[in-house]
Z-matrix of the N, CA and C atoms (Angstrom, degrees):
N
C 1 1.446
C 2 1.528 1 110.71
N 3 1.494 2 101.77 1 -51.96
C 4 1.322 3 82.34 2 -179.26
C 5 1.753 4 133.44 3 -77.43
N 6 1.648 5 128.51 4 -7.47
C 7 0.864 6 153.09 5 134.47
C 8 1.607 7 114.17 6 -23.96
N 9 1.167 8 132.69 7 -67.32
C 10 1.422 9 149.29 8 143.80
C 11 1.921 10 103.86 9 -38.11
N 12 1.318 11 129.61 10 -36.91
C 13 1.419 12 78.97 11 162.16
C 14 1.362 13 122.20 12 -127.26
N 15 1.862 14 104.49 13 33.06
C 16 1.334 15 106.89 14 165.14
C 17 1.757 16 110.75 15 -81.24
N 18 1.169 17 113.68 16 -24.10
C 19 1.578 18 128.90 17 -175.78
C 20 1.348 19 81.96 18 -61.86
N 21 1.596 20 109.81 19 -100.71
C 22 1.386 21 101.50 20 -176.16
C 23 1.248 22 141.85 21 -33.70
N 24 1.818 23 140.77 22 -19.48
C 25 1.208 24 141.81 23 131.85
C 26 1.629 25 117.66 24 -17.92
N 27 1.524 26 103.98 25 -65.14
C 28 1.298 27 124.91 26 179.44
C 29 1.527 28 117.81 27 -66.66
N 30 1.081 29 111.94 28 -17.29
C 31 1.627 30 115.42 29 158.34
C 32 1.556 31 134.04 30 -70.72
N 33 1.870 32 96.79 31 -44.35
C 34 1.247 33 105.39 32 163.34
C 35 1.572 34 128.63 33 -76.14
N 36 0.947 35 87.94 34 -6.48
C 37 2.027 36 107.36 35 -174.45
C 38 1.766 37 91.86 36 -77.66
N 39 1.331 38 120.79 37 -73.52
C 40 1.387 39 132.53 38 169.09
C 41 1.399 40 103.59 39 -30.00
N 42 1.474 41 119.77 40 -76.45
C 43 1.585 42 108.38 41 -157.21
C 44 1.453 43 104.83 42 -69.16
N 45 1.487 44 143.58 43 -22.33
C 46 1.134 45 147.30 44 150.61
C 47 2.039 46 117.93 45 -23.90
N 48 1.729 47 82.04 46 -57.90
C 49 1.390 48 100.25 47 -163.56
C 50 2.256 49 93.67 48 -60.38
N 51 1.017 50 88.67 49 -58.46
C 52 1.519 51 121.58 50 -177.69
C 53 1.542 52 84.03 51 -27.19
N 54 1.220 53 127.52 52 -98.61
C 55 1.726 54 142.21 53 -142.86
C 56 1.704 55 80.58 54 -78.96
N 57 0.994 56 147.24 55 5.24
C 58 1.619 57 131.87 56 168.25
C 59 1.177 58 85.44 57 -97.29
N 60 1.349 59 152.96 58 -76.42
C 61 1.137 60 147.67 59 -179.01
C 62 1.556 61 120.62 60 -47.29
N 63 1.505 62 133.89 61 -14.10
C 64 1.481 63 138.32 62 167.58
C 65 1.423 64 106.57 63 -107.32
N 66 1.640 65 121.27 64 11.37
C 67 1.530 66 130.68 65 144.39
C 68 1.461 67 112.73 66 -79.06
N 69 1.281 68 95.60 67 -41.75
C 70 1.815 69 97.53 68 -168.19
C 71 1.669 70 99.11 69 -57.42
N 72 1.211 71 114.74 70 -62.16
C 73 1.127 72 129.58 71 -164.01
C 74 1.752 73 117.75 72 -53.73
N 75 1.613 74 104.57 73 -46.50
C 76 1.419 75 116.01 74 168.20
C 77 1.647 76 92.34 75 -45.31
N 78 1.761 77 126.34 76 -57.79
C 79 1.239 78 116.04 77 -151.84
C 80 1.477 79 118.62 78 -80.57
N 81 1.135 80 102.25 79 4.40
C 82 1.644 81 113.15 80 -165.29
C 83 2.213 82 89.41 81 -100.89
N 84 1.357 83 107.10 82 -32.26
C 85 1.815 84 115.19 83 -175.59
C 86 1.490 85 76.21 84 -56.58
N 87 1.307 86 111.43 85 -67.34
C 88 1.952 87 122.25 86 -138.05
C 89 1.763 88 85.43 87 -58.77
N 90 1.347 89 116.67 88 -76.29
C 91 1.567 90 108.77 89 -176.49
C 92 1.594 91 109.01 90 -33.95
N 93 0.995 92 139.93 91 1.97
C 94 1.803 93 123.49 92 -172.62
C 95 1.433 94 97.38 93 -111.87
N 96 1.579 95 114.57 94 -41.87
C 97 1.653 96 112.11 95 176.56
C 98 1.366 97 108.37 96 -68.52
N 99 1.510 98 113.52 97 141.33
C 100 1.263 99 117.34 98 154.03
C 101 1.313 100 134.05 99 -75.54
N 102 1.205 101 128.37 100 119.99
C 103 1.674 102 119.66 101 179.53
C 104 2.030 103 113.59 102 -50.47
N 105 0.726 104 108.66 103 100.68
C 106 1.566 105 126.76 104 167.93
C 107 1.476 106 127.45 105 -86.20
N 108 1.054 107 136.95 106 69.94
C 109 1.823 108 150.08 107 -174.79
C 110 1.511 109 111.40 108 -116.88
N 111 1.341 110 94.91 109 105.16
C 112 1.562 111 90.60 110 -175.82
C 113 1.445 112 113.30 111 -125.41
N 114 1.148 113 149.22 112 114.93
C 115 1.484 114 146.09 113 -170.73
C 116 1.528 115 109.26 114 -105.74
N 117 1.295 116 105.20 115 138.26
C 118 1.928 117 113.42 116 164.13
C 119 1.946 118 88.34 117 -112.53
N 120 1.707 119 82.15 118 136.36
C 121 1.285 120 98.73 119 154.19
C 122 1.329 121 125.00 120 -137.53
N 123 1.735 122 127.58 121 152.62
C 124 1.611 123 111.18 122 -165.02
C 125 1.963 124 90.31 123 -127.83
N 126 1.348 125 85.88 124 134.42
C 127 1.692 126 93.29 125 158.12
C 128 1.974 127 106.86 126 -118.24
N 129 1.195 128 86.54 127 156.28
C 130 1.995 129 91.61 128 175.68
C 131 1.759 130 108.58 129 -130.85
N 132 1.066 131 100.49 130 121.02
C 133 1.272 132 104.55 131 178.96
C 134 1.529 133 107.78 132 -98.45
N 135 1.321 134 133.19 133 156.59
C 136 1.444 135 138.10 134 -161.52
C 137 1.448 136 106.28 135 -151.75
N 138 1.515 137 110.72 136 105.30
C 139 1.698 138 123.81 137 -170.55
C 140 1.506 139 81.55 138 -116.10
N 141 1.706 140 94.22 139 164.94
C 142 1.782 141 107.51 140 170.94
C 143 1.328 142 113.88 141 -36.36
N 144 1.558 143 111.17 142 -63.88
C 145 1.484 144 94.98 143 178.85
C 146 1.756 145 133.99 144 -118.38
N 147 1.304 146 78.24 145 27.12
C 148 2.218 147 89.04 146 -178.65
C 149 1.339 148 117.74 147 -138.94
N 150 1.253 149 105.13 148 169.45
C 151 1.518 150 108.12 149 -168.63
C 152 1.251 151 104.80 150 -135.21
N 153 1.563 152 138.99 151 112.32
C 154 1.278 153 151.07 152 -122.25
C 155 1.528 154 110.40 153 -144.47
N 156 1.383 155 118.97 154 87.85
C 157 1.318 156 118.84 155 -169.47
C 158 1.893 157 114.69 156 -84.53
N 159 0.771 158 113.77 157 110.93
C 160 1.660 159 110.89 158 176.34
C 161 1.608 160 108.32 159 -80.86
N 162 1.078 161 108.37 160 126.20
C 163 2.039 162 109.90 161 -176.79
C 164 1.916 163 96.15 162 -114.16
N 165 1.418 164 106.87 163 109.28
C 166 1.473 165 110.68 164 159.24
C 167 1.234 166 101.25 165 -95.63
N 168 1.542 167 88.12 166 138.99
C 169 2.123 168 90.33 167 158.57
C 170 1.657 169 76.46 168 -142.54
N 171 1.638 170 63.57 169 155.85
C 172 1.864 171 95.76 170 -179.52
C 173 1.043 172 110.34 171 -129.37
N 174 1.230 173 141.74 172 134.65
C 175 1.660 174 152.47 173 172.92
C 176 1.565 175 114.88 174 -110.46
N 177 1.592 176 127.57 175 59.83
C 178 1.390 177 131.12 176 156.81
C 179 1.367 178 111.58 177 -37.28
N 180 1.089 179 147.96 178 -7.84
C 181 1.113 180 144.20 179 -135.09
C 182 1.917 181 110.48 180 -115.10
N 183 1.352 182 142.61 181 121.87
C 184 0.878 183 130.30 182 169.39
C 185 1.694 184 139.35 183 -23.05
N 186 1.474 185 101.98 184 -44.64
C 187 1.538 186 109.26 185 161.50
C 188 1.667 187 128.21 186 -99.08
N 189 1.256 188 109.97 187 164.47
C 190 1.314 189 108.59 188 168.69
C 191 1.846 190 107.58 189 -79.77
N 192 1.852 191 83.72 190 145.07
C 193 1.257 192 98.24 191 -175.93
C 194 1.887 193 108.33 192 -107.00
N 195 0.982 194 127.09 193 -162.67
C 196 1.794 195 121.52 194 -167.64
C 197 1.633 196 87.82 195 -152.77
N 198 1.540 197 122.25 196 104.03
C 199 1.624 198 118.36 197 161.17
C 200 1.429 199 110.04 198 -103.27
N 201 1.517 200 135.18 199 163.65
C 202 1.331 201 166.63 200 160.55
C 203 1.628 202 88.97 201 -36.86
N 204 1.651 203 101.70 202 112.05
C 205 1.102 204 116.47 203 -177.82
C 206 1.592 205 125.55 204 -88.55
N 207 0.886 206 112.49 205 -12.64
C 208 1.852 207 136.18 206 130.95
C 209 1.158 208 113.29 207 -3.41
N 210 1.557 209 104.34 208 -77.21
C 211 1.630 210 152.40 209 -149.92
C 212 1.666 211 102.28 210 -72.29
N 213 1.350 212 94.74 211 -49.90
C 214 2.113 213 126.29 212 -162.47
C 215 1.501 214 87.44 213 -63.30
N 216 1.624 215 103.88 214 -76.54
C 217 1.354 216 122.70 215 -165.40
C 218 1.400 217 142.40 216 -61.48
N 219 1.652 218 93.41 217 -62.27
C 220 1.188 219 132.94 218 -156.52
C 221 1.368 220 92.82 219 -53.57
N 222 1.774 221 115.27 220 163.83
C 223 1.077 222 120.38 221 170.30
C 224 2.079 223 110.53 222 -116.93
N 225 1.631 224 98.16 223 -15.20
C 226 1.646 225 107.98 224 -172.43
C 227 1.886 226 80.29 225 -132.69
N 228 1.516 227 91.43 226 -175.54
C 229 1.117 228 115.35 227 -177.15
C 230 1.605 229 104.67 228 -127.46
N 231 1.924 230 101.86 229 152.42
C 232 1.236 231 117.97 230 -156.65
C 233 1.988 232 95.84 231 -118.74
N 234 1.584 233 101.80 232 -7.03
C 235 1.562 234 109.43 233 -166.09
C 236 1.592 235 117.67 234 -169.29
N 237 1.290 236 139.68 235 126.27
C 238 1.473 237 130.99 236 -157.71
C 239 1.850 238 88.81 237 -56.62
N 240 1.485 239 109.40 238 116.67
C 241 1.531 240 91.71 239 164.94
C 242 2.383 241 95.72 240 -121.87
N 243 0.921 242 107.69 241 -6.51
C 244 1.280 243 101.04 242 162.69
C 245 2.248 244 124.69 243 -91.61
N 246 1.204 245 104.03 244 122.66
C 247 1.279 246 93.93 245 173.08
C 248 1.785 247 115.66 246 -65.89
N 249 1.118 248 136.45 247 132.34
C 250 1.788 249 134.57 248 179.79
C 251 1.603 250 97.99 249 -130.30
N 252 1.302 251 96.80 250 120.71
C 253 1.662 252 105.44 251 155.82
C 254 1.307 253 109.41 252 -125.02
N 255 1.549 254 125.66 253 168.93
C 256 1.349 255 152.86 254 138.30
C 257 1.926 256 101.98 255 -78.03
N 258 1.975 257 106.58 256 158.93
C 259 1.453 258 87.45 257 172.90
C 260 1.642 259 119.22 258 -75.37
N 261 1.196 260 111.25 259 20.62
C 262 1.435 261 92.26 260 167.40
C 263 1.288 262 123.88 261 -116.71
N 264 1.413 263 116.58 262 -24.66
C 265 1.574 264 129.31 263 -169.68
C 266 1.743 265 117.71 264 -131.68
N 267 1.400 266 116.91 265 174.16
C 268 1.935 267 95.93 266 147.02
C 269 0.895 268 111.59 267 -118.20
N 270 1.485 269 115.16 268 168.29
C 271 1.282 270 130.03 269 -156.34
C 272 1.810 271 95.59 270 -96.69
N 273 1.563 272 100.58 271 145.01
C 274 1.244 273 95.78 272 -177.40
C 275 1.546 274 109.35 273 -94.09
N 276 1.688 275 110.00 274 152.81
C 277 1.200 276 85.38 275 162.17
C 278 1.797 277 128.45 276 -115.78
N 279 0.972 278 90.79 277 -172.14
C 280 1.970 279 105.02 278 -160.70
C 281 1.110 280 121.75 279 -126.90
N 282 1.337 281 115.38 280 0.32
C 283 1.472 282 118.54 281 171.97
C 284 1.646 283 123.58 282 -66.94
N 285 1.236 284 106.59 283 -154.23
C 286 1.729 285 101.44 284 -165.22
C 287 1.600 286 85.03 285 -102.45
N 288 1.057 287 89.64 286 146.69
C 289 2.328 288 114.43 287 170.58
C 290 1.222 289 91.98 288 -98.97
N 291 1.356 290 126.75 289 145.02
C 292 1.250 291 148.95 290 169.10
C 293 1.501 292 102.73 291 -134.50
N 294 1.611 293 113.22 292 108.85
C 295 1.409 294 118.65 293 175.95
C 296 1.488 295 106.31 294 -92.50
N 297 1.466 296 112.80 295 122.47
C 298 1.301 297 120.93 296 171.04
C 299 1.381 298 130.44 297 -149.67
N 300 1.166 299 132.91 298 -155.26
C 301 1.688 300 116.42 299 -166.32
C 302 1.439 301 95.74 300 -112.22
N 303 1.410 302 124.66 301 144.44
C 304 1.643 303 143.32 302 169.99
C 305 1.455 304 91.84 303 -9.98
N 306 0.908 305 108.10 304 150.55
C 307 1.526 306 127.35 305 173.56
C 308 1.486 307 105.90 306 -116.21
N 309 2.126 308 72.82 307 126.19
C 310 1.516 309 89.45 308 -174.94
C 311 1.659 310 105.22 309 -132.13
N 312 1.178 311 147.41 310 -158.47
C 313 1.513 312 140.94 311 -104.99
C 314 1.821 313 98.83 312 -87.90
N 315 1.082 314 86.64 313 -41.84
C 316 2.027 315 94.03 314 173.30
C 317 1.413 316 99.28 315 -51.93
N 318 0.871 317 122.77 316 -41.45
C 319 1.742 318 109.00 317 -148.99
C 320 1.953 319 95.27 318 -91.33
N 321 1.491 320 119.62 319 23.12
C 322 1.470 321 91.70 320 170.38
C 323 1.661 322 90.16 321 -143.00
N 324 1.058 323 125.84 322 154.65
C 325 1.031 324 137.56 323 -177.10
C 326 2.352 325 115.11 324 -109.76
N 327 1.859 326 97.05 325 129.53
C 328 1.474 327 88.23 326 -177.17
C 329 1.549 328 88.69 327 -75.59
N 330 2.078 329 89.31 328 168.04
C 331 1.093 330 145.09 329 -157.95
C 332 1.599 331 95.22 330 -122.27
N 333 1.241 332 152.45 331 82.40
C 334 1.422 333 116.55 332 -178.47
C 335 1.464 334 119.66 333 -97.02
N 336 1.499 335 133.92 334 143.47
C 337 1.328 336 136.40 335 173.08
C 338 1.552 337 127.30 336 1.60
N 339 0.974 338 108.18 337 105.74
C 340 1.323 339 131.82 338 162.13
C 341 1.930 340 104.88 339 81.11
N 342 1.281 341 117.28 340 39.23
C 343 1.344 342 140.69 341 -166.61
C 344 1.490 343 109.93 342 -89.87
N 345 0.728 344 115.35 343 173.61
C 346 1.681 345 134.37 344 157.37
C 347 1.348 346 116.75 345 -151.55
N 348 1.227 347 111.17 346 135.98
C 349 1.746 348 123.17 347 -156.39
C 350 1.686 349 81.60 348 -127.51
N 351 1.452 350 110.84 349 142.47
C 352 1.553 351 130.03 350 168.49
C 353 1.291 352 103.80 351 -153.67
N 354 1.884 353 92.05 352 144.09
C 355 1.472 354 111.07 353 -176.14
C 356 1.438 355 109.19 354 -138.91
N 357 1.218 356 132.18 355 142.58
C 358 1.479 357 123.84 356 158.84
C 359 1.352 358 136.20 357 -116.75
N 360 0.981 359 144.47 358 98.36
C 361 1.652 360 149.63 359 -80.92
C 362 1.847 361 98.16 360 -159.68
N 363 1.521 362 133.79 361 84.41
C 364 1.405 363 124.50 362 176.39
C 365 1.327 364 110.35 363 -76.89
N 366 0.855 365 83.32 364 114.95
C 367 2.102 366 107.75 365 163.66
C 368 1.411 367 106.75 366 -78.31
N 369 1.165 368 139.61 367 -21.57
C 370 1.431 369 119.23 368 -168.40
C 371 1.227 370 129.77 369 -18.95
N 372 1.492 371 90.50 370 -73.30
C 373 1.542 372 120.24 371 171.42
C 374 1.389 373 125.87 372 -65.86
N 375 1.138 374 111.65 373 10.07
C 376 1.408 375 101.03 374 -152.73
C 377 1.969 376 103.07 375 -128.05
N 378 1.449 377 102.45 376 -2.91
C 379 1.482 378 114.05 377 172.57
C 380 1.326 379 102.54 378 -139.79
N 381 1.511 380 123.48 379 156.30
C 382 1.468 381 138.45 380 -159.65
C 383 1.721 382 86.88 381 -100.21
N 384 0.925 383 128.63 382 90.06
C 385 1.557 384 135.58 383 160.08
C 386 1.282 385 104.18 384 -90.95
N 387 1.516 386 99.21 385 140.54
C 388 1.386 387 124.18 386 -176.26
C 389 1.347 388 126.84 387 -69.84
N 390 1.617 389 118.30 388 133.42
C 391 1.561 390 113.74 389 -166.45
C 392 2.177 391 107.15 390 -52.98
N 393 0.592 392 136.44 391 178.15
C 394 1.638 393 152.94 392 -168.58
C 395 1.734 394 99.76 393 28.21
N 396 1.613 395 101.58 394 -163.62
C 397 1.305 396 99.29 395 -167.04
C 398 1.441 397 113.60 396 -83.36
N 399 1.330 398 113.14 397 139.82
C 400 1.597 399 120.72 398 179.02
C 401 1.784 400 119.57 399 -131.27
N 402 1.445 401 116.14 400 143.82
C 403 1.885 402 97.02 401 169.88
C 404 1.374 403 86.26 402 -72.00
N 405 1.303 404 89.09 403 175.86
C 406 1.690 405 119.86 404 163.72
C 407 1.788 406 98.98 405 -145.81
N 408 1.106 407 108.37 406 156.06
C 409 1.297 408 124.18 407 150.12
C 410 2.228 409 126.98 408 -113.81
N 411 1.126 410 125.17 409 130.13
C 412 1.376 411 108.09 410 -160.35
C 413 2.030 412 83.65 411 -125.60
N 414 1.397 413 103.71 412 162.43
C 415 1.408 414 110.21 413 -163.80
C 416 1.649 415 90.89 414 -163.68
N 417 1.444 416 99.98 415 144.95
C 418 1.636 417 114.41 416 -158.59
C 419 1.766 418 98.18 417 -132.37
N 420 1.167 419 128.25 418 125.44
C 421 1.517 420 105.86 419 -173.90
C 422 1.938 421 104.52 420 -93.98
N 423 1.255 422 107.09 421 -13.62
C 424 1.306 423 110.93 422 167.44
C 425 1.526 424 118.85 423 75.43
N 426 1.359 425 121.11 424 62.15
C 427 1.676 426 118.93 425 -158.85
C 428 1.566 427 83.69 426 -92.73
N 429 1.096 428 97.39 427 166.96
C 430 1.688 429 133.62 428 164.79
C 431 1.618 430 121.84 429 -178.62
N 432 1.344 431 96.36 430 -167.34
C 433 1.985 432 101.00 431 -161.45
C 434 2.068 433 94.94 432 -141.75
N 435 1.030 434 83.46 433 144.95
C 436 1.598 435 98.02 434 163.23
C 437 1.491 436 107.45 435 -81.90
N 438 1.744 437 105.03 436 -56.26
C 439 1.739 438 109.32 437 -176.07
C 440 1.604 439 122.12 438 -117.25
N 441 0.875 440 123.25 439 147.31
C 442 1.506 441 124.68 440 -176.38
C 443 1.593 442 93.98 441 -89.53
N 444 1.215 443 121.89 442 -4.32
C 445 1.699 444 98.60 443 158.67
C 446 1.191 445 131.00 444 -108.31
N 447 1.025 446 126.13 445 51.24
C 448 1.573 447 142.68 446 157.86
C 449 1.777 448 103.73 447 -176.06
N 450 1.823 449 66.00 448 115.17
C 451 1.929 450 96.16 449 -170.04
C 452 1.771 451 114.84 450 -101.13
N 453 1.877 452 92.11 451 13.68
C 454 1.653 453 75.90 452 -171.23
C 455 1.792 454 122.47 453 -96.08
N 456 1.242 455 132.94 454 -148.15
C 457 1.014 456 110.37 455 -167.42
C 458 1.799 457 106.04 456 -86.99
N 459 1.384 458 123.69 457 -6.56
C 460 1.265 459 100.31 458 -165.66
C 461 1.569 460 114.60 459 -93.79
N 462 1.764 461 93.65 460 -10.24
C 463 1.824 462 102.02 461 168.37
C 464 1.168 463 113.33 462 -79.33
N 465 1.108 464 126.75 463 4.29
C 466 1.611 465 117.89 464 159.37
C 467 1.317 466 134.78 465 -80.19
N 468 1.385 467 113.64 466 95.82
C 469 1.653 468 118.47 467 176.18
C 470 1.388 469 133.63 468 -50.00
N 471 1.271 470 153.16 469 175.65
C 472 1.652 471 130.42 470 173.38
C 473 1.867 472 77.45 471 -157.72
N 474 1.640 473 99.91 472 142.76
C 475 1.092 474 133.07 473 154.78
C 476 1.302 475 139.42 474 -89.04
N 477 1.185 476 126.71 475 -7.31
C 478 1.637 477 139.89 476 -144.32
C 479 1.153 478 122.30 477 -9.97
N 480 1.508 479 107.82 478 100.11
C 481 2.140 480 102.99 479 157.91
C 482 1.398 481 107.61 480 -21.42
N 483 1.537 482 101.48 481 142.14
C 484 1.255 483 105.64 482 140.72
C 485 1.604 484 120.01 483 -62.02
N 486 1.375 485 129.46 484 128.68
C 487 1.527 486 122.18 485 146.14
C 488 1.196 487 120.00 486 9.15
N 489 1.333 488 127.12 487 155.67
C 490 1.394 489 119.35 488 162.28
C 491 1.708 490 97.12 489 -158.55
N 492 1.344 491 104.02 490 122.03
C 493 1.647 492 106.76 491 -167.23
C 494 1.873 493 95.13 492 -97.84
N 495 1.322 494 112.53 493 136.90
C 496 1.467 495 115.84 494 162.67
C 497 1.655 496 118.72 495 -150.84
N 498 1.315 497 137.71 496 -177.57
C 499 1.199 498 132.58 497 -156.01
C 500 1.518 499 96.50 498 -142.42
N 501 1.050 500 133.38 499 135.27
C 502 1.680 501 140.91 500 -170.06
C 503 1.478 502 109.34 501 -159.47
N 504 1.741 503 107.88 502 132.19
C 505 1.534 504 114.16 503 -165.25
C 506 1.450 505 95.34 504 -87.84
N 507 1.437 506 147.06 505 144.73
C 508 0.982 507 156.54 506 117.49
C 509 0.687 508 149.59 507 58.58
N 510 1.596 509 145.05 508 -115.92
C 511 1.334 510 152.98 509 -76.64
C 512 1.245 511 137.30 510 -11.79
């Protein structure tokens, strides 16, 4: 008997030892990853005659992140980078195209740790909105980068805004 429950003592001692040692290890993975949390958020503001997109991004995340410097900066747009519908269709847009080569390290701006980045961005001009009052819904897919050395398309992460529904009169 007592043989039987020194074995078994020695079993629980082991599997003890075992999962204290496949804690360590889980904690030693978690210390090597960086925490990465990055959010886009959109507000729309609506004056008599413009339509005023606010772009938050937030970087919870231990490292700096790299967003579309467009997006960061910009005050117009160079390329449709917001999706806009009405409930029946989308709205096209009409702004200026700027043909240029892949965008590479200039064109994105850091984000650094635990930040918040804001932009305010007029669309007026820049989508065919409908004469009198209409909803719209507007949608942001929210790309960014962990590293500025690899610029191609599959290192690009996306966050997605939530939606943001608003109503704007015309012309």
């Amino acid at each position: 008997m007592h043989v039987e429950r020194s074995k078994a003592l020695r079993i629980k001692q082991t599997m003890v030892a075992c999962a204290l040692a496949l804690a360590g290890l889980m904690g030693a993975v978690k210390a090597v990853e960086a925490k990465v949390d990055v959010s886009h958020r959109l507000e729309v503001e609506t004056g008599a005659h413009s339509v005023k997109v606010r772009v938050l991004i937030e970087n919870r995340g231990d490292t700096p992140v790299w967003i579309p410097r467009e997006i960061a900066l910009g005050d117009d747009l160079s390329a449709p980078r917001f999706l806009l519908r009405t409930r029946e269709d989308d709205v096209a847009y009409t702004g200026r195209m700027v043909k240029r080569a892949a965008p590479g390290p200039a064109d994105y701006l850091e984000v650094k740790p635990q930040t918040t980045h804001l932009n305010t961005i007029d669309i007026t001009d820049a989508y065919a909105f409908k004469p009198g009052k209409h909803s719209y819904e507007i949608q942001y897919a929210g790309p960014w980068l962990t590293s500025l050395g690899r610029l191609d398309a599959a290192s690009i992460k996306q966050s997605p805004a939530i939606p943001v529904k608003f109503s704007f009169t015309g012309r």
